[in-house]
C-alpha positions in Angstrom: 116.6 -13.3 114.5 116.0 -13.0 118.3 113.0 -10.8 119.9 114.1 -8.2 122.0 114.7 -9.4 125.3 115.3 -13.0 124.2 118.0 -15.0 126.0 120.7 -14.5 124.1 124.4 -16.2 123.6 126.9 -14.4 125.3 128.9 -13.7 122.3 129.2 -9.8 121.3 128.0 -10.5 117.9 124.7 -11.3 119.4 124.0 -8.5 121.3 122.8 -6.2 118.4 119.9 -8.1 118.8 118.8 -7.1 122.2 117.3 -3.9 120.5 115.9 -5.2 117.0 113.7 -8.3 116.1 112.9 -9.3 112.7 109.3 -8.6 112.2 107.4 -10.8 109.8 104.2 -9.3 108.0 101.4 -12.4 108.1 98.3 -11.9 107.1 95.2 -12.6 108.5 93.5 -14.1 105.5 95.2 -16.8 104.1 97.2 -16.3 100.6 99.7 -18.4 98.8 102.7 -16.0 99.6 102.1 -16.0 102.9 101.1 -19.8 103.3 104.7 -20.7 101.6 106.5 -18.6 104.3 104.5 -19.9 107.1 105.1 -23.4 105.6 108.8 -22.9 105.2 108.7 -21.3 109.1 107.2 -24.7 110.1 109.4 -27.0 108.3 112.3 -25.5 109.2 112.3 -25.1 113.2 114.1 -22.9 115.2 113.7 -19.7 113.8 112.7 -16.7 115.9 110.6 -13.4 115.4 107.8 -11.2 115.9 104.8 -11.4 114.2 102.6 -8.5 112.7 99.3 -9.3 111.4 98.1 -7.5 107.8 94.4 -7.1 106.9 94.9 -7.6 103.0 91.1 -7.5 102.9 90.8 -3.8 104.6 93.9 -3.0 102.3 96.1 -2.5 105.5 99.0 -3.7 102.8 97.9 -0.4 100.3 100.1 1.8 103.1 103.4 3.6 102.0 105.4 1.2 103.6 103.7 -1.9 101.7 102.9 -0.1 98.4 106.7 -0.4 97.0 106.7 -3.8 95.3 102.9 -3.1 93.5 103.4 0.6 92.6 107.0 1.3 91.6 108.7 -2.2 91.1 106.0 -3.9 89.5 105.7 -0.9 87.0 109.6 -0.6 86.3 110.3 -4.3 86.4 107.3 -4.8 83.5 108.5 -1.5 82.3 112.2 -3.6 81.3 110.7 -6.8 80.4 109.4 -4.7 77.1 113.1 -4.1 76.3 115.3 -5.7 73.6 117.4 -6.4 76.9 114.7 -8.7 78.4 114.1 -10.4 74.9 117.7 -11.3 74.7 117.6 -12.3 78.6 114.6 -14.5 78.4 115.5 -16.0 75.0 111.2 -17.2 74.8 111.1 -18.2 78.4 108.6 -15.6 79.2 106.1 -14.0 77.4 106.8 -10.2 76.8 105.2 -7.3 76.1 106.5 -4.2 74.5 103.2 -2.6 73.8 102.7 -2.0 77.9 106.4 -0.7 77.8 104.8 3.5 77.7 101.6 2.7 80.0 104.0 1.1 82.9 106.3 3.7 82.9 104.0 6.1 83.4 102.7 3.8 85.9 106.1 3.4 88.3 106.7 7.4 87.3 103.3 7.8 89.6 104.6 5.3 92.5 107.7 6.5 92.4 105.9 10.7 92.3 104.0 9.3 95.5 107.0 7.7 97.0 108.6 11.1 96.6 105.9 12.6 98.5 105.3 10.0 101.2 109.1 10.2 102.2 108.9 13.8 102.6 110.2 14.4 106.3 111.4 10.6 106.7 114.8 8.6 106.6 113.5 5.4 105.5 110.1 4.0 103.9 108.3 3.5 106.9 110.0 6.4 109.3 113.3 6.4 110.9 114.0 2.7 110.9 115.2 0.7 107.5 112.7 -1.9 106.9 112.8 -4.7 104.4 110.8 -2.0 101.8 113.5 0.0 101.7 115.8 -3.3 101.0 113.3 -4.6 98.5 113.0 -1.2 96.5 116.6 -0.4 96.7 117.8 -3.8 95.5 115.4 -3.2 92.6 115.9 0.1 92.2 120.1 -0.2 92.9 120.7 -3.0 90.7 119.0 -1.3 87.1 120.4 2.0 88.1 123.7 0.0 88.7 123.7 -1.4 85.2 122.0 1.4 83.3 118.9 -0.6 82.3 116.6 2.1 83.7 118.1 5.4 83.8 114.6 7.3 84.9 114.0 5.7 87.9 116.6 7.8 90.0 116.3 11.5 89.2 116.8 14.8 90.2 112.9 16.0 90.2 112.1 13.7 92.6 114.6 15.3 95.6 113.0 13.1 98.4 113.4 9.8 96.5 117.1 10.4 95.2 118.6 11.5 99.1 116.3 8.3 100.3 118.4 6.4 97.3 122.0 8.2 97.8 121.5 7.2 101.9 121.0 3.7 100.6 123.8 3.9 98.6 126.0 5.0 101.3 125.1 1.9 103.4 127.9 -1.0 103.8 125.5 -3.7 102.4 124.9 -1.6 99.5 128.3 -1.6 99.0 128.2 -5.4 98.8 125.1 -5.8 96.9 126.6 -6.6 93.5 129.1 -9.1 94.6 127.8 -12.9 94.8 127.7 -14.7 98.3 130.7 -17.3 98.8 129.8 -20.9 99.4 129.6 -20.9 103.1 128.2 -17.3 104.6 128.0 -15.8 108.0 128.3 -12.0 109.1 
């Protein structure tokens, strides 16, 4: 993506980028996930974004907007590797285990009973703007809803969380979500 501002091509596709940059989340102590994105950001040259600095120490990344993947997907996703789904999906590639199947559902129940609260009053995860939270919890959250594998995680007790998910729903990538990419993509 381009920074706001950048020099641009003059092409009209280009110009929704005068008023949004991709934002990348770094942070300032050193971690693997964050090393092998700043290693693929060197290798591959050319790319262009802004840069926002996380204190994972001072648990700047415990926030509502950064607390999706460790307390709802993390819950859920462990939740469904319990299931005889997952057993017939990993076929002994991966080590499951049932017994946590009650403890992290009650687990992504409290993340997503938080989430509930911390969107009340908001559009998105972090405010008005969709951020890649919202695209990480919705294509976690869309996908097993999609396919019935976990029935729980959208419903109506949690009013906040299910107009959040119904306004993701409603967006044209969401739309497109559960289609593969062709060989060759641009858009």
């Amino acid at each position: 993506m381009f920074p706001a501002g950048a020099d641009l091509p003059p092409w009209p596709r280009y110009q929704q980028f005068r008023s949004k940059a991709l934002i990348f989340y770094d942070a300032k102590q050193p971690g693997p996930n964050p090393v092998v994105v700043r290693l693929f950001v060197h290798e591959r040259k050319g790319l262009r974004f802004d840069v926002e600095l996380i204190d994972l120490a001072g648990l700047e990344n415990r926030k509502p907007a950064y607390r999706a993947y460790l307390e709802i997907v993390l819950p859920f996703v462990t939740w469904w590797r319990g299931t005889d789904a997952a057993e017939e999906a990993y076929r002994g590639h991966r080590i499951l285990m049932p017994e946590a199947r009650r403890s992290h559902r009650l687990l992504a129940d409290q993340g997503l009973n938080q989430f509930d609260e911390d969107l009340e009053g908001k559009t998105f995860i972090a405010g008005n703007d969709l951020t890649m939270a919202d695209i990480m919890l919705y294509g976690f959250m869309g996908t097993n809803t999609a396919t019935g594998e976990i029935p729980w995680l959208n419903v109506p007790q949690r009013p906040n969380v299910a107009t959040w998910f119904d306004r993701m729903a409603a967006r044209e990538a969401s739309q497109k979500m559960m289609t593969a990419l062709p060989a060759s993509f641009s858009n």
